[in-house]
C-alpha positions in Angstrom: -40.1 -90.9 31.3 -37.5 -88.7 33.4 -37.4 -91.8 36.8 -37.7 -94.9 33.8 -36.2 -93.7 30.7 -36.6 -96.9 29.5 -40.4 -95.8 28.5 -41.6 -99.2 30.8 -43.4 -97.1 33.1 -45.8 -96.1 30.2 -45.6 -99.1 28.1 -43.4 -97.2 25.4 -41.5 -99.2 23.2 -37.6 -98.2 22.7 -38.6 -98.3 18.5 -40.1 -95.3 18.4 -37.0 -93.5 18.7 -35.6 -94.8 15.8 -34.6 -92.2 13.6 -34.6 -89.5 16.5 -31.6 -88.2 17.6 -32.6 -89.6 21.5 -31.5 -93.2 22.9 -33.7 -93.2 25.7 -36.9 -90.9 26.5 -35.0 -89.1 29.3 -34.2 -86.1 27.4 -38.0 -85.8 25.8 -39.0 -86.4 29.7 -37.2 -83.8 30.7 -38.5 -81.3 27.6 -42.0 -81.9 28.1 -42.0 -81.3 31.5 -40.1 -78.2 31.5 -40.9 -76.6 28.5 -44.1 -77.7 27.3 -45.4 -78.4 31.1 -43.6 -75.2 32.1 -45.4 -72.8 30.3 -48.6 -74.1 30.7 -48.2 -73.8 34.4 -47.0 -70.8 34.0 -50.3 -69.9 32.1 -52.5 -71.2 34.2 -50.8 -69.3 37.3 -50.8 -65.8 35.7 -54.3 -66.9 35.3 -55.6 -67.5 38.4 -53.9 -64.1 39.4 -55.8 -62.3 36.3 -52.4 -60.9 34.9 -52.8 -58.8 32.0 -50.8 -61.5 30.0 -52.8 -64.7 30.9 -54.2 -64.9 27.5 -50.8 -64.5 25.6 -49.4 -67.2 27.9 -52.5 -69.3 27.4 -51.5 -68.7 23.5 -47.9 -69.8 23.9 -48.9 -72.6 25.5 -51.5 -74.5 23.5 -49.4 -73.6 20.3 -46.3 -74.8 22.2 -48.5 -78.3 22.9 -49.3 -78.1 18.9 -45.6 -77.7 17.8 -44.6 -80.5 20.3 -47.3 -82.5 18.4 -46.4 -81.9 15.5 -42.3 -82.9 16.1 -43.4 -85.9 17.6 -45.4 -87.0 15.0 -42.8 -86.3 12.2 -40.1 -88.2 14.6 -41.8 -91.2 15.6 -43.8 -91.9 12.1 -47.0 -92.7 13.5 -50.2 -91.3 14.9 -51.8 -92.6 17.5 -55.1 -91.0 18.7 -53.8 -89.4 21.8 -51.9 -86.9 19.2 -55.2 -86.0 17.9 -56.6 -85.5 21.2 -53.6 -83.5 22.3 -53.3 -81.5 19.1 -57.2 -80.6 19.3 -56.6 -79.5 23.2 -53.9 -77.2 21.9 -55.8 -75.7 19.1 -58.8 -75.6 21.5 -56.5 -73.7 24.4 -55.2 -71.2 21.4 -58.6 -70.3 20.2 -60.4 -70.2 23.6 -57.5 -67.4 24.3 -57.7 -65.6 21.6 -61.6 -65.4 21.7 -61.1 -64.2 25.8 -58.3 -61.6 24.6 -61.5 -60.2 22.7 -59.6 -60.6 18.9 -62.2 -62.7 17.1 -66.0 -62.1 17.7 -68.3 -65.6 16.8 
């Protein structure tokens, strides 16, 4: 998305940013990766290291993969079921957390 903002590389058509405030999927390239990929791998290394705060990151990040879901969704006007899939991983990621954190018992 960042190399071919064009959206060619992954067979994304240029219509689904009508109505966003984007011309090109550069910037939502650039978003994902740093934010939404950021944090996540920022998760996943204070994991592997067993720092006190892996399961808060682990939080932030599957509800940060739920809100991107959820923006995308409401901007492009469609679902497609990669959404669904994502969405579930991020609810998935939050729960597994919070379960490991030791907040909710099954």
């Amino acid at each position: 998305m960042i190399s071919q903002p064009d959206g060619g590389v992954l067979y994304l058509n240029q219509e689904l940013l009508a109505g966003s405030p984007f011309t090109d999927y550069r910037v939502p390239g650039i978003l994902l990766a740093g934010v939404v990929g950021g944090v996540n791998l920022g998760a996943a290394f204070l994991n592997m290291m067993r720092h006190r705060q892996r399961y808060n990151a682990a939080i932030a990040g599957g509800a940060i993969i739920i809100g991107w879901i959820i923006v995308q969704v409401i901007m492009i006007g469609t679902i497609h079921w990669l959404h669904v899939l994502y969405f579930s991983a991020g609810i998935l990621v939050v729960l597994g957390a919070y379960q490991l954190k030791g907040r909710w018992a099954v």
